[in-house]
N, C-alpha and C positions, 0 to 999 in steps of 0.2 A: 530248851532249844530256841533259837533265835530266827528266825526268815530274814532273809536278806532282802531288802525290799527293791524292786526290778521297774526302774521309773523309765520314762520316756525320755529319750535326747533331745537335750536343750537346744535352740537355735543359736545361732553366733550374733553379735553386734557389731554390725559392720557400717564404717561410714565411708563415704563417697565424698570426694572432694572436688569440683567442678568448676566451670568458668564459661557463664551464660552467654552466648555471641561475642563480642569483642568487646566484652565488659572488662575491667582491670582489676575489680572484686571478686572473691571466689563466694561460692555457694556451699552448704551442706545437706547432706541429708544423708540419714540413719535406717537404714533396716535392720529387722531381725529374720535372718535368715539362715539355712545349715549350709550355704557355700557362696562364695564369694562371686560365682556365676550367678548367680537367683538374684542376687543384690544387684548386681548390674540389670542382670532384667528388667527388674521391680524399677529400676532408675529410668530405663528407656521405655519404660508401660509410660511413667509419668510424663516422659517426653512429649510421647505423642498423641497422649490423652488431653494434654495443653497443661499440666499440673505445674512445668516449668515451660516458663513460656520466652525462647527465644529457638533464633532458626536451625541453631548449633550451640552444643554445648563439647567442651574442651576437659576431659578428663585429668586433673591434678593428678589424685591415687587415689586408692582400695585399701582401706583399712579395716581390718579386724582388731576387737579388744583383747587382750589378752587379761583375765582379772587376777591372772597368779602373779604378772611382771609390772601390775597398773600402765598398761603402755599399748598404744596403737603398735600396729603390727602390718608391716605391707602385705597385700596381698593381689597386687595388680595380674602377675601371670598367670594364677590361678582361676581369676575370673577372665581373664583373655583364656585362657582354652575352656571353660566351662561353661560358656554364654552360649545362647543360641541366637544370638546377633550376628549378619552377616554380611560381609559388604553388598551394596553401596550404604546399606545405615553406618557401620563403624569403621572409619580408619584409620590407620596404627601409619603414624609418621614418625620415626625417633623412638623418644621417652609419652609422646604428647597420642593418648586416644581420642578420636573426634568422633562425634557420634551426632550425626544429621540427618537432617528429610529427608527422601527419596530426589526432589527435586534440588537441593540444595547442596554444592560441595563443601567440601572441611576448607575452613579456613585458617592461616596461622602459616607459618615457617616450621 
């Protein structure tokens, strides 16, 4: 007889694609996290810990790896309802998330 061996779930790879103040470069960074909300989190700890250092950062998108289709995978809405970021730090204008200081508003069209 065989045991089916009973492991622990994996986290997801998710990466975060950004745009530091009114830079015209975008930014990345990667977590491993289990949902697309925590990854955001983890983005705005670094925020405002100073790990990325500008007054406003500009949310591109939210991707998840997929490793069965080799292919990023959107996953922006799911981290918009799953965060525990709340305005005045993050605002949804359009397609474009802005996520800033307390004292600072979103800038951008």
């Amino acid at each position: 007889m065989s045991r089916k061996i009973e492991r622990e779930p994996r986290p997801d790879i998710y990466r975060l694609i950004y745009r530091p103040g009114k830079w015209t470069t975008k930014g990345e960074r990667f977590f491993n996290t289990f949902t697309a909300g925590e990854a955001l989190d983890d983005l705005y700890h670094a925020f405002k810990t100073g790990k990325v250092n500008a007054p406003c950062l500009t949310l591109v998108t939210i991707d998840v790896w997929n490793p069965y289709s080799n292919k990023w995978e959107c996953r922006q809405i799911e981290a918009i309802q799953e965060t525990t970021i709340k305005p005045p730090q993050m605002t949804i204008k359009g397609r474009s998330i802005y996520i800033c200081n307390e004292e600072e508003g979103p800038t951008g069209n």
